[in-house]
C-alpha positions as CSV (number, residue, x, y, z in Angstrom):
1,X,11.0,-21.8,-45.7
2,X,7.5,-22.3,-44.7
3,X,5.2,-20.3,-47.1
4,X,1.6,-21.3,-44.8
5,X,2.7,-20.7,-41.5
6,X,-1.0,-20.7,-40.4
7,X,-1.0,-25.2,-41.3
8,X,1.7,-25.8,-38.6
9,X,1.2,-26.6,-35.0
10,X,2.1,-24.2,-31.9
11,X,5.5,-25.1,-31.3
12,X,6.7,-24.1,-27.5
13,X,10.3,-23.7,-26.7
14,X,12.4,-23.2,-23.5
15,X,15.2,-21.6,-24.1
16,X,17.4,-21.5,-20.7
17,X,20.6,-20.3,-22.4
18,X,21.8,-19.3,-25.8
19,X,25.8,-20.0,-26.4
20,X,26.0,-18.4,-29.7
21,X,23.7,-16.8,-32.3
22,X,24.5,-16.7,-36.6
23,X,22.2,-14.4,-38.7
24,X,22.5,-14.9,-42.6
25,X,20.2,-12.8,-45.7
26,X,20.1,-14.4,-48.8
27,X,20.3,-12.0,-52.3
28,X,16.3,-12.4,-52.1
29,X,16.2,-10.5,-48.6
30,X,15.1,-14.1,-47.1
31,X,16.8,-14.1,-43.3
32,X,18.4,-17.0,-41.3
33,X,18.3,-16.9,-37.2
34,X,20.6,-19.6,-35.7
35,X,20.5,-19.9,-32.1
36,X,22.6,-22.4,-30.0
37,X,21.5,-23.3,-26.9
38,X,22.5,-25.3,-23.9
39,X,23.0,-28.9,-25.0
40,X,24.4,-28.4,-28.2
41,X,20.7,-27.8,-29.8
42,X,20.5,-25.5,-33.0
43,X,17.4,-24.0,-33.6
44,X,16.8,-22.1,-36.9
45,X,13.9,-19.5,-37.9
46,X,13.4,-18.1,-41.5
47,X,12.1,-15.1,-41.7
48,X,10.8,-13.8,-45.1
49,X,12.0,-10.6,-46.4
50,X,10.6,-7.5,-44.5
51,X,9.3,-9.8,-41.3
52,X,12.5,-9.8,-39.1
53,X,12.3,-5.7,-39.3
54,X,8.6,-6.2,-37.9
55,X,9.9,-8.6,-35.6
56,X,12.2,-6.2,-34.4
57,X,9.8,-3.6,-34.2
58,X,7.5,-5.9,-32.1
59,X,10.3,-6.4,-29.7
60,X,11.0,-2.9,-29.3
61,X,7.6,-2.1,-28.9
62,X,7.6,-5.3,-26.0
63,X,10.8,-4.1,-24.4
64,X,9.6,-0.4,-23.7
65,X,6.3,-1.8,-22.5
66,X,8.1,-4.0,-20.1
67,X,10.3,-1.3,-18.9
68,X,7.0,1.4,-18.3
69,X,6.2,-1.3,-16.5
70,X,8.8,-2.2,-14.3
71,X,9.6,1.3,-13.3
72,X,6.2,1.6,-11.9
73,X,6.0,-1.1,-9.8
């Protein structure tokens, strides 16, 4: 896992389709996101522990936003 996120590069991603999705915690609370996509690709995230609940949040937070949104348009 990286532990200084902040060295890396942006990284960009399209993601056109996702065929099937494996989620794994560790005894440390550590989280594993698989994601396979069109092609046969496998792309993995690591979240450390407590992040993927505030990625969650975030999303939530996004989704509602987007649906305000939506409905006023």
């Amino acid at each position: 896992m990286a532990k200084n996120p902040a060295a890396f590069p942006e990284l960009d991603l399209d993601i056109a389709d996702v065929r099937h999705v494996t989620m794994t915690t560790d005894p440390q609370g550590e989280t594993a996101i698989g994601l396979e996509v069109a092609g046969g690709q496998v792309i993995n995230l690591f979240f450390a522990p407590g992040t993927l609940a505030k990625l969650e949040a975030m999303l939530t937070k996004a989704s509602q936003a987007q649906a305000q949104a939506s409905t006023i348009q």
